[in-house]
N, C-alpha and C positions, 0 to 999 in steps of 0.2 A: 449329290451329283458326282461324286468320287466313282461313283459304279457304273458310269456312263463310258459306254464306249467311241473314245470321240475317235475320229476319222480325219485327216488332212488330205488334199489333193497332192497326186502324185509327183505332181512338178514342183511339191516344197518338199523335199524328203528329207531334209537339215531341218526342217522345224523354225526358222526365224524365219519369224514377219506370215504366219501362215493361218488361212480362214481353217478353225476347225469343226466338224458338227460331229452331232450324237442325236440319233434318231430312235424314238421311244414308240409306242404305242398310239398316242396321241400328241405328241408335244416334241417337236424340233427341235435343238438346241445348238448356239452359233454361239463362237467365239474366238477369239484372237490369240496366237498361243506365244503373243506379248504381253495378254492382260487373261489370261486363264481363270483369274478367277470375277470377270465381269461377263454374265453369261446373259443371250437375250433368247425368249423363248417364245415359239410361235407354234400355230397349230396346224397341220398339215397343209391347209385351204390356203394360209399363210405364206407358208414355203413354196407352193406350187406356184402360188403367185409372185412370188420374189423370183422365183427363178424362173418364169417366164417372162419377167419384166426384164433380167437381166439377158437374155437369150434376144428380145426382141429389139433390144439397146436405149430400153428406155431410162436407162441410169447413164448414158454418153455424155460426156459434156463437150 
């Protein structure tokens, strides 16, 4: 996973506390660039659906 090229959102550009992904072929990959090396990986179908849950606010408390 060294050769992945992760990406963080524009509005962390310090790097702490920041969601990072790396987007492959098939396979998503998310992680915290507090804990870089605990990686969770999902499949497209996965991600599309994360982030339409997140978009739609179905993660609000």
């Amino acid at each position: 996973m060294d050769d992945l090229d992760w990406q963080r959102p524009e509005a962390c550009p310090d790097g702490a506390s920041c969601p990072e992904v790396a987007i492959t072929a098939d396979t998503v990959y998310l992680r915290s660039s507090l804990q870089p090396n605990s990686v969770a990986q999902l499949t497209r179908d996965e991600w599309r659906d994360l982030l339409s849950g997140v978009r739609n606010g179905e993660f609000d408390i």
